[in-house]
C-alpha positions as a Markdown table, in Angstrom:
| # | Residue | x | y | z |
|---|---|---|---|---|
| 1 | Unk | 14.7 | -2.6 | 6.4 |
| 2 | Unk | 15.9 | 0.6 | 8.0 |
| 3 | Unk | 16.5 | 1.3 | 11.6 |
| 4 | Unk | 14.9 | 4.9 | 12.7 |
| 5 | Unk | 14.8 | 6.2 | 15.9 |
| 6 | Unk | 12.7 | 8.5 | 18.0 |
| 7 | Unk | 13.9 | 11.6 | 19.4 |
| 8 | Unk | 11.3 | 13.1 | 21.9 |
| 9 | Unk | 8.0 | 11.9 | 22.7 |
| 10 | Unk | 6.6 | 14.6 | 23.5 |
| 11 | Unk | 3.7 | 15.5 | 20.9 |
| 12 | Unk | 0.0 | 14.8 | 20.9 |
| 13 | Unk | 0.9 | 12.9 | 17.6 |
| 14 | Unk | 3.3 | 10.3 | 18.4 |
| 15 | Unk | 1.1 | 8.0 | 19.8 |
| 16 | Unk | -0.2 | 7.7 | 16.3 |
| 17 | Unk | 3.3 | 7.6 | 14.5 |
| 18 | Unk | 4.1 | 4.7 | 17.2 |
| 19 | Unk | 1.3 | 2.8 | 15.5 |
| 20 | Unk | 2.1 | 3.4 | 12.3 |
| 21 | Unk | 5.9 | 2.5 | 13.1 |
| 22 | Unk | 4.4 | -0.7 | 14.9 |
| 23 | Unk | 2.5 | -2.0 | 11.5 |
| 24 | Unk | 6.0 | -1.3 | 9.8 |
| 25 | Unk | 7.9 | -2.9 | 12.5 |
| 26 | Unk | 5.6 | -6.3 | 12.0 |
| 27 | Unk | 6.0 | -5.4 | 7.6 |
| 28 | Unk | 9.8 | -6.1 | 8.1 |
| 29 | Unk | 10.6 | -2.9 | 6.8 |
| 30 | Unk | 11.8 | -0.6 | 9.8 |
| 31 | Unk | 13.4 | -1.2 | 13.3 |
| 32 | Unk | 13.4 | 1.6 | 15.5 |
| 33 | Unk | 16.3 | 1.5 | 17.6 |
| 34 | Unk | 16.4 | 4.1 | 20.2 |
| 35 | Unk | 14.3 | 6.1 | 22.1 |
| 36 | Unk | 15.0 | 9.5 | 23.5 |
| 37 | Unk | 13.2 | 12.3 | 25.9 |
| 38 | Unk | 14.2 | 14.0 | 28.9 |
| 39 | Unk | 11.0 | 12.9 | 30.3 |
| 40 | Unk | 12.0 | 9.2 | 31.4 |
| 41 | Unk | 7.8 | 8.3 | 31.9 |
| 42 | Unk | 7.8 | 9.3 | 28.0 |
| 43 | Unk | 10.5 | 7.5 | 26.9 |
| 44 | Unk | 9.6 | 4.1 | 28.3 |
| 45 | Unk | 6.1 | 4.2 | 27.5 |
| 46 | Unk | 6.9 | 4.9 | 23.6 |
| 47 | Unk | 9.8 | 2.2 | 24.0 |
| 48 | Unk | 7.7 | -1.0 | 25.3 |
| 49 | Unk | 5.2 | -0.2 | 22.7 |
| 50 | Unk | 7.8 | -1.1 | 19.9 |
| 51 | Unk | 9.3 | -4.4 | 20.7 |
| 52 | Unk | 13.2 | -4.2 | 20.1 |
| 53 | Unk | 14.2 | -0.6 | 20.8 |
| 54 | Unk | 15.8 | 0.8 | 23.8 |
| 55 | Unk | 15.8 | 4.2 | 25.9 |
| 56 | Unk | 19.3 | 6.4 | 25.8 |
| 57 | Unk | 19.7 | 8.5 | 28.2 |
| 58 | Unk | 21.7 | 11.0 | 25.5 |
| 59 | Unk | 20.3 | 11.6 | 22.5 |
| 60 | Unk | 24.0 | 11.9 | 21.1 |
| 61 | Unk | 23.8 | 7.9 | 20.9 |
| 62 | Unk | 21.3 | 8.4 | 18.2 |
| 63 | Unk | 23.7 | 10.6 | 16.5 |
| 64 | Unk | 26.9 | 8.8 | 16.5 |
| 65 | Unk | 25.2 | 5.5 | 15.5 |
| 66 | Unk | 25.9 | 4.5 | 12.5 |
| 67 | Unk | 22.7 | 2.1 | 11.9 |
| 68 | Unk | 20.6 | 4.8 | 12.4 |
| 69 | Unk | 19.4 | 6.2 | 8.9 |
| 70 | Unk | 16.6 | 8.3 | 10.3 |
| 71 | Unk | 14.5 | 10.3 | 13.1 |
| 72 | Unk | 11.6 | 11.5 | 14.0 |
| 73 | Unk | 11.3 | 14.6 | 16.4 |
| 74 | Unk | 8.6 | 15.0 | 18.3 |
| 75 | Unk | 9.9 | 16.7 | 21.5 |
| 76 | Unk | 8.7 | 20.3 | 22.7 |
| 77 | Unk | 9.0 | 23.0 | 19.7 |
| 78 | Unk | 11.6 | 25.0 | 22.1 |
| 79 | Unk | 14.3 | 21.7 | 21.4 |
| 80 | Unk | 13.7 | 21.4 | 17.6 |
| 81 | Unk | 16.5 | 23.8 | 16.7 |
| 82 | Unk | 19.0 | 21.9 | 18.9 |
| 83 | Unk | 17.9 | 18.7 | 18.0 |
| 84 | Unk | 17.7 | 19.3 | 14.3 |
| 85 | Unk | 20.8 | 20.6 | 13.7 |
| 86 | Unk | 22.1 | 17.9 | 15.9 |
| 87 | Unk | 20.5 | 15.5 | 13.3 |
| 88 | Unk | 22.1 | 17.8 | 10.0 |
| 89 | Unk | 25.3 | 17.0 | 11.4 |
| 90 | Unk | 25.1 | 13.5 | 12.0 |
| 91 | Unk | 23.8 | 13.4 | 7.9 |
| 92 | Unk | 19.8 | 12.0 | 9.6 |
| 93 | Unk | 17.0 | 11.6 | 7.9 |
| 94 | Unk | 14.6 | 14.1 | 9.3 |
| 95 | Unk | 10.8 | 13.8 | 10.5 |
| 96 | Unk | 10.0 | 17.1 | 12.8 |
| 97 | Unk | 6.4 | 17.6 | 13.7 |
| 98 | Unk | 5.2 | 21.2 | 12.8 |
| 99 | Unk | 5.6 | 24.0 | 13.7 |
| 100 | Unk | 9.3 | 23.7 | 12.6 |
| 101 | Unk | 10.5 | 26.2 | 15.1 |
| 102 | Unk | 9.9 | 28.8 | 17.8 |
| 103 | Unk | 10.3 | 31.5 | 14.9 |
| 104 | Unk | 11.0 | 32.9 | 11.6 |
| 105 | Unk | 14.9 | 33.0 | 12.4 |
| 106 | Unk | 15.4 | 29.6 | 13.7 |
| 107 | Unk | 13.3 | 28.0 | 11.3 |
| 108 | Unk | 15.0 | 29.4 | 8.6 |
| 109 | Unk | 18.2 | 28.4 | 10.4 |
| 110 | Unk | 16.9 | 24.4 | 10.5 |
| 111 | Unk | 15.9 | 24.9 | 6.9 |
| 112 | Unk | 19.1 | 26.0 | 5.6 |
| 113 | Unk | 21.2 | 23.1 | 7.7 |
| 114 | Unk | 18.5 | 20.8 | 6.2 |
| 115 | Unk | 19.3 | 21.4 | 2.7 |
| 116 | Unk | 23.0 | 21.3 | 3.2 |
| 117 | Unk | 22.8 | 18.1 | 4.2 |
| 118 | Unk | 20.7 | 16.7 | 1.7 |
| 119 | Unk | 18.5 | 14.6 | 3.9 |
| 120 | Unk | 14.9 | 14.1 | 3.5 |
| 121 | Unk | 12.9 | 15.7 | 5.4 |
| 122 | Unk | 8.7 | 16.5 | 6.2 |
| 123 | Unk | 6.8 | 17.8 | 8.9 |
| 124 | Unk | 3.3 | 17.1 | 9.8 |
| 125 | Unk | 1.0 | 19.2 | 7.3 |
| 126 | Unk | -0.9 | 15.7 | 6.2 |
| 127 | Unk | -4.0 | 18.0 | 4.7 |
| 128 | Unk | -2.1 | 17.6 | 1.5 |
| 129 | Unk | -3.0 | 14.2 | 0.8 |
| 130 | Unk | -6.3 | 14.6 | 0.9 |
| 131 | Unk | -8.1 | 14.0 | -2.7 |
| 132 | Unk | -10.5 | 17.5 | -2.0 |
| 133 | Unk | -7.5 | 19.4 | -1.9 |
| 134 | Unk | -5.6 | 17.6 | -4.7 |
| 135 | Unk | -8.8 | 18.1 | -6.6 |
| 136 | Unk | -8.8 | 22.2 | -5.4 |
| 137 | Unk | -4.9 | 22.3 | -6.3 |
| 138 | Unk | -5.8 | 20.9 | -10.0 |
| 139 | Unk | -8.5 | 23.1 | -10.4 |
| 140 | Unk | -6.3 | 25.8 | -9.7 |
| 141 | Unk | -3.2 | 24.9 | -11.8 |
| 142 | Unk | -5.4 | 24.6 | -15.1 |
| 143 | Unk | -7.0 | 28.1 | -13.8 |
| 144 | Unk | -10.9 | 26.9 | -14.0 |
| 145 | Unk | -11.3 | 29.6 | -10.9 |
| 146 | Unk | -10.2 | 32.1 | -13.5 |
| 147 | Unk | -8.8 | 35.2 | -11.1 |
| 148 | Unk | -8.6 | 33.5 | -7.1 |
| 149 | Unk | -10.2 | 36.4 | -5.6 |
| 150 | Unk | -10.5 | 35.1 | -2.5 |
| 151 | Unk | -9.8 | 31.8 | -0.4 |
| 152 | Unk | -10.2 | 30.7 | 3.8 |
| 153 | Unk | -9.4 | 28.0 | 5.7 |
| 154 | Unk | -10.7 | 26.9 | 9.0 |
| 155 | Unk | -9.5 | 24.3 | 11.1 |
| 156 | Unk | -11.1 | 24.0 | 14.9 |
| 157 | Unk | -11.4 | 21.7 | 17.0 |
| 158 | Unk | -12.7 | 21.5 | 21.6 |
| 159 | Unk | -9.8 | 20.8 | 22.7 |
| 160 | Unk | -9.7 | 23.7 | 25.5 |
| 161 | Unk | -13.5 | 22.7 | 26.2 |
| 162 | Unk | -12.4 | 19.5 | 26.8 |
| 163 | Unk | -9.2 | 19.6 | 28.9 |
| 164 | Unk | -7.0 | 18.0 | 25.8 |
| 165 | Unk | -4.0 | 19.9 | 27.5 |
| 166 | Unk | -4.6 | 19.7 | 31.2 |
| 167 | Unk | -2.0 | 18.2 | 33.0 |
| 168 | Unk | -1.6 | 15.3 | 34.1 |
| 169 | Unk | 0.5 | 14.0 | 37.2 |
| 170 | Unk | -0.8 | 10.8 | 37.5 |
| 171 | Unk | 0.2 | 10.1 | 33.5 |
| 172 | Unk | 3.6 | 12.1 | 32.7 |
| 173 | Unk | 3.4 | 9.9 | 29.8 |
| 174 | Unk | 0.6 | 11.3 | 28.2 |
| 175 | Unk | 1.0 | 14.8 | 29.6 |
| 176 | Unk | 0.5 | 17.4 | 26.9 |
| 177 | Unk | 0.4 | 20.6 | 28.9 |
| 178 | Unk | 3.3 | 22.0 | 27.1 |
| 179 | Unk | 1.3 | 22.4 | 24.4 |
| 180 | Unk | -0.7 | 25.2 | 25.8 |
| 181 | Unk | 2.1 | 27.3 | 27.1 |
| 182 | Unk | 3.6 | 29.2 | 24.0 |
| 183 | Unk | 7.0 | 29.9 | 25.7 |
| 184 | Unk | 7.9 | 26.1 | 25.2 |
| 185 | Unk | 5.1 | 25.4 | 22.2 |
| 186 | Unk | 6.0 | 28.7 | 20.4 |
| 187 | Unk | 2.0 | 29.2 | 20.2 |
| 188 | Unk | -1.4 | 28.7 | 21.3 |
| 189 | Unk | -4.4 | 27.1 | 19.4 |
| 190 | Unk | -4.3 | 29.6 | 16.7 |
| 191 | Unk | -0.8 | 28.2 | 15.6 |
| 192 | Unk | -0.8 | 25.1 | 16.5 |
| 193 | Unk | -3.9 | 24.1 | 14.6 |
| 194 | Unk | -3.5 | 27.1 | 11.7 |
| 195 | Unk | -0.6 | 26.0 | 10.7 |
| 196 | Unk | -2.4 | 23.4 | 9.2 |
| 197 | Unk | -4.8 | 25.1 | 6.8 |
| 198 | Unk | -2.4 | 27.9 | 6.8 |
| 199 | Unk | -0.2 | 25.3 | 4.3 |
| 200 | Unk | -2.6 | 24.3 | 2.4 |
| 201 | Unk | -3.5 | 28.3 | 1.6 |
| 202 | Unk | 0.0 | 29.3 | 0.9 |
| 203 | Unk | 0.5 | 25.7 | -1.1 |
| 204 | Unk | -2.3 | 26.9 | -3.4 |
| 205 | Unk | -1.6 | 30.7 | -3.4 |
| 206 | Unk | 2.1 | 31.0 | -2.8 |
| 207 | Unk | 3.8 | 33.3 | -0.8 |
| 208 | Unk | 1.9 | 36.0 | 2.1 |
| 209 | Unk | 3.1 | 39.6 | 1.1 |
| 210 | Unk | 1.5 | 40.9 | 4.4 |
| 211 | Unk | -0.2 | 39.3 | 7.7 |
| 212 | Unk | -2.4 | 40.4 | 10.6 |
| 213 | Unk | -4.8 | 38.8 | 12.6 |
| 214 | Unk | -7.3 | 39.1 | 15.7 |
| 215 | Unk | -5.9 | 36.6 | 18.3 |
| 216 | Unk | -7.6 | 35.8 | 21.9 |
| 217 | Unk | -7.9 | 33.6 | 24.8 |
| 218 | Unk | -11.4 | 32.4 | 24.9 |
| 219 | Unk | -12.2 | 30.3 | 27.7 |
| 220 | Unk | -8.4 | 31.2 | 29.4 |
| 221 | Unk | -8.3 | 27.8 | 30.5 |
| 222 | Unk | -4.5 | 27.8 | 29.5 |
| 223 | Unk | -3.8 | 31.0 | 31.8 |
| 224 | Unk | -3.6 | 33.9 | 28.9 |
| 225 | Unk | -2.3 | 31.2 | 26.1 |
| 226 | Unk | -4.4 | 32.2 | 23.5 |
| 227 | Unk | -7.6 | 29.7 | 22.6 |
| 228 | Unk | -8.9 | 31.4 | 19.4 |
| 229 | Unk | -7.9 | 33.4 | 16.4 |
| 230 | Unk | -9.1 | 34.9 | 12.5 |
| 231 | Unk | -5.9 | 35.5 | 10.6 |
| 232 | Unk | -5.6 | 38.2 | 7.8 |
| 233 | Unk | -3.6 | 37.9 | 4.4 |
| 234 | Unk | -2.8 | 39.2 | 1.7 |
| 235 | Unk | -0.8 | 37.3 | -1.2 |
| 236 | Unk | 1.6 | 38.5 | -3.4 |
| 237 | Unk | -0.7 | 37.4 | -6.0 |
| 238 | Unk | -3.4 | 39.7 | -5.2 |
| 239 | Unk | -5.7 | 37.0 | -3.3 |
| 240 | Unk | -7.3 | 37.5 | 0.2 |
| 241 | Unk | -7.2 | 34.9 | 2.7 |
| 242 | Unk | -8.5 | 34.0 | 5.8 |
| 243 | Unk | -7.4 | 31.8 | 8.8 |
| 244 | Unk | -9.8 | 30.8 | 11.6 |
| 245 | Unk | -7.0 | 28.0 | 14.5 |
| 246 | Unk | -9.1 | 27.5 | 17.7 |
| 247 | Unk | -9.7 | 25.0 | 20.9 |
| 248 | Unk | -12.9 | 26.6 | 21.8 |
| 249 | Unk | -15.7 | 25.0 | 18.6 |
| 250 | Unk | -18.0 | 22.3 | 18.6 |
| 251 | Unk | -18.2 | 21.7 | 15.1 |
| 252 | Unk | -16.3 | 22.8 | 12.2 |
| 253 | Unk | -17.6 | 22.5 | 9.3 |
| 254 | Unk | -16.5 | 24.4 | 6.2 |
| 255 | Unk | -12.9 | 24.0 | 6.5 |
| 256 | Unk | -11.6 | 25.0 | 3.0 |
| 257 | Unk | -13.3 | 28.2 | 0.1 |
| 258 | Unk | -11.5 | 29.5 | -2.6 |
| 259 | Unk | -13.5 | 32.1 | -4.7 |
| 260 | Unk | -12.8 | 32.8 | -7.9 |
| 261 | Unk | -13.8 | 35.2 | -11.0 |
| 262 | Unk | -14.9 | 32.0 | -12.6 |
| 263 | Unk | -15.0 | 29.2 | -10.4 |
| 264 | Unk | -15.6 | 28.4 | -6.9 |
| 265 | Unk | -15.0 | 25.5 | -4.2 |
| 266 | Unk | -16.3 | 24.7 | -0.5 |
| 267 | Unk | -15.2 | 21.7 | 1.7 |
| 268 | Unk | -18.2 | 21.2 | 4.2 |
| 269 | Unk | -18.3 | 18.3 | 6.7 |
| 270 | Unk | -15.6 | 16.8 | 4.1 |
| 271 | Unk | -17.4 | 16.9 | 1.3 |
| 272 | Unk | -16.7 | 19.2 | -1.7 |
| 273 | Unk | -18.7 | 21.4 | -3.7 |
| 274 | Unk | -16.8 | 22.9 | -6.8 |
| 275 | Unk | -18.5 | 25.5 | -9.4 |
| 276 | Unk | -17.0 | 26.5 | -12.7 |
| 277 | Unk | -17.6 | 28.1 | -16.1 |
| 278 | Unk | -14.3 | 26.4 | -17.6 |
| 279 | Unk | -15.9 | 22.6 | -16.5 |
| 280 | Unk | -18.3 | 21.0 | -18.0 |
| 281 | Unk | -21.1 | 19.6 | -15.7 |
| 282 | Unk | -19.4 | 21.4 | -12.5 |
| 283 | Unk | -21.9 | 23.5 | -10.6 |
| 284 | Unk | -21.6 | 22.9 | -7.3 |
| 285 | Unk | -25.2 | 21.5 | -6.5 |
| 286 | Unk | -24.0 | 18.2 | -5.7 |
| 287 | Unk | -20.4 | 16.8 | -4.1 |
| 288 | Unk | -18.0 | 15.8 | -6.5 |
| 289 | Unk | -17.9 | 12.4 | -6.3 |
| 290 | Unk | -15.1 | 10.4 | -5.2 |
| 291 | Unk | -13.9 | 8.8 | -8.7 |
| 292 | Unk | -13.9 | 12.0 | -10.3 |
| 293 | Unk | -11.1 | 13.4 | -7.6 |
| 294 | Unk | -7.5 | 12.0 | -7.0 |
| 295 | Unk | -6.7 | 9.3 | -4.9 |
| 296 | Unk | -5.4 | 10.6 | -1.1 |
| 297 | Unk | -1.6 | 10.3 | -0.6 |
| 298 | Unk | -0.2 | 8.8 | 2.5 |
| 299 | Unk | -0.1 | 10.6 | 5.9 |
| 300 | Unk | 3.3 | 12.6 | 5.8 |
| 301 | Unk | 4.9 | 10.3 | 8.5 |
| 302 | Unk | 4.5 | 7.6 | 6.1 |
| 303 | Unk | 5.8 | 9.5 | 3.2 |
| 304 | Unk | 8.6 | 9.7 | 5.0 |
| 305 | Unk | 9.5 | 6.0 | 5.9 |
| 306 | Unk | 8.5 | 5.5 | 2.4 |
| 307 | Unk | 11.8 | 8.1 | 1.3 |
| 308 | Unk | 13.9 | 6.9 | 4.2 |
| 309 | Unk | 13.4 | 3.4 | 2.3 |
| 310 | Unk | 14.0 | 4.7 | -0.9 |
| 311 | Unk | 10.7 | 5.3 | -2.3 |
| 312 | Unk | 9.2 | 8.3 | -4.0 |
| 313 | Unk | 9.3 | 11.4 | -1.9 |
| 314 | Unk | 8.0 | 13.6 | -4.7 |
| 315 | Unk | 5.4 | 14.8 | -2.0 |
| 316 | Unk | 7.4 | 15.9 | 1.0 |
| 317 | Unk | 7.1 | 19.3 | 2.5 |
| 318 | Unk | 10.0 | 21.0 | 1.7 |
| 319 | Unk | 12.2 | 22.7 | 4.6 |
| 320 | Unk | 11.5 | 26.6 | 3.3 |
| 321 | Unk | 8.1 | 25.8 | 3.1 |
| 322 | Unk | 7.8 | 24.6 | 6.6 |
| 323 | Unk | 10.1 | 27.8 | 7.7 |
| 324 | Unk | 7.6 | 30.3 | 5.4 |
| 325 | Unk | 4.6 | 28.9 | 7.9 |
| 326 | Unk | 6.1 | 29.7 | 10.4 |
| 327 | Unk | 7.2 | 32.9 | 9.5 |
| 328 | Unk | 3.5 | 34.0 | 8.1 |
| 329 | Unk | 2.5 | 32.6 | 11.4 |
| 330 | Unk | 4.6 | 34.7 | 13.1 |
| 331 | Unk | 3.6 | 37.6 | 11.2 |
| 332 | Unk | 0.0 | 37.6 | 12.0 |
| 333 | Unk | 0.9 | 37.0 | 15.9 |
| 334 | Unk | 3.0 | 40.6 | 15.5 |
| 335 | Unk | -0.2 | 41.6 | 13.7 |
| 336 | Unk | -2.6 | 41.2 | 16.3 |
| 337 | Unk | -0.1 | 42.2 | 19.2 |
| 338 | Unk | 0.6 | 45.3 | 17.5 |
| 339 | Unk | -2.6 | 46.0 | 15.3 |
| 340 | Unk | -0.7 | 46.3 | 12.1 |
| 341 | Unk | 0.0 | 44.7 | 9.2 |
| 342 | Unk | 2.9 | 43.2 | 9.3 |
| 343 | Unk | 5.4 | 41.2 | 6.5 |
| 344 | Unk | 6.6 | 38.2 | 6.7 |
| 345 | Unk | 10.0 | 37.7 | 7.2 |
């Protein structure tokens, strides 16, 4: 067993990772100790849902207990450098939920403490484990696209149509306003849900050489934070890419492409269609079917109880590659403020 604790509740996302702690809890195999926020409502809520842990009112109790191997932060994105370099120095084992920071320079800040202190670490880019982009990743690796020409991601969702981030002063518990005020959440919807396909992109094509993008409010439910954006890139390998993040769609259903001089791939409504002359039998009329791709990995939350307990954590994201999202990210916000192509820093 290892003893964890949580260190702001703030995110959409840790109701789920309270769940997943919970089934761990009952497995014998973590106690979460401690529970932090500077919301009170937050911190009480998350603490009587996991029978044994306690609210601090100091989140420097987590960090001068010994018992404590680990952490997960999921406070406000305007905290994380505080809190993880906070966590560094107390030698913590490190959950953040993405984006890692506010910016290029203070992500690349918590990256560099990160790797000095030799913790593990992930952030919440879970699209990884999914067997249609393991399959994709392959695919690319033994180069059956031939030349990757071109490659998008899309990843949408109504939450401005349907008032995910209105606040709530009747349920601080639950209030996820921040979220749509980028002066706390370092973005809009563009970033907040780009950064997700924006991964898996650089993860198959490497690093962004230059960035731009088209970035607007939509429905302005948010007061100016922007709703909807199509990013630009360009890779250093010669590849195009494209980036749709918004609040404001019904459906989305054609979430991944990559194009190729001799291959070709499409994830719609989760199923995938792969093309190429290198493969025998694959040409894209039919899905591929589920025993012919890899099996999914664990969500990244429980990848990382699994290195906290000594398990493999062969499949973290790594601290610079959390840091270079950001920093791309960053790069197409300059882009479209400034209608420019800009370089990541």
């Amino acid at each position: 067993m290892v003893t964890l604790s949580i260190v702001g509740c703030a995110h959409i996302h840790i109701p789920g990772f309270v769940k997943m702690l919970l089934k761990r809890q009952e497995a014998g195999q973590v106690q979460i100790k401690h529970v932090w926020d500077p919301n009170p409502a937050r911190a009480e809520k998350r603490a009587g849902e996991l029978p044994g842990s306690k609210v601090v009112k100091s989140a420097s109790r987590i960090w001068n207990d010994p018992e404590v191997r680990g952490v997960v932060i999921g406070s406000e994105t305007n905290l994380h450098k505080k809190l993880v370099m906070a966590a560094t120095m107390a030698g913590k084992h490190l959950f953040v939920e993405k984006p890692l920071g506010m910016g290029s320079k203070d992500s690349y800040a918590m990256a560099a403490a990160i790797k000095q202190a030799r913790v593990h670490f992930t952030t919440g880019y879970f699209n990884r484990g999914k067997p249609e982009h393991l399959f994709i990743k392959q695919q690319v690796e033994q180069g059956n696209f031939g030349k990757v020409t071109r490659v998008r991601g899309s990843n949408c969702h109504n939450g401005s149509l349907g008032g995910w981030f209105d606040s709530k002063p009747d349920n601080p518990a639950d209030d996820w306003r921040w979220m749509a005020d980028p002066a706390i959440a370092g973005c809009g919807a563009f970033g907040d849900l780009g950064t997700h396909l924006l991964d898996i992109l650089m993860w198959l094509m490497g690093p962004v050489e230059q960035a731009t993008a088209q970035i607007d409010v939509g429905t302005n439910r948010y007061n100016g934070t922007d709703e909807t954006g199509e990013g630009l890139l360009r890779f250093k390998n010669g590849a195009i890419g494209t980036l749709a993040g918004a609040w404001t769609d019904v459906a989305n259903p054609c979430t991944l492409l990559v194009s190729g001089t001799e291959g070709h791939a499409a994830v719609i409504n989760g199923k995938l269609y792969f093309t190429s002359k290198r493969v025998a039998g694959a040409e894209g009329k039919e899905p591929v079917p589920a025993e012919q791709m890899p099996a999914a990995l664990p969500h990244q939350f429980e990848q990382f109880v699994d290195a906290v307990l000594g398990l493999s954590s062969a499949a973290l994201v790594s601290p610079d590659d959390a840091a270079a999202r950001v920093s791309v990210m960053e790069a197409m916000y300059l882009g479209a403020a400034k209608g420019k192509w800009i370089k990541p820093k």
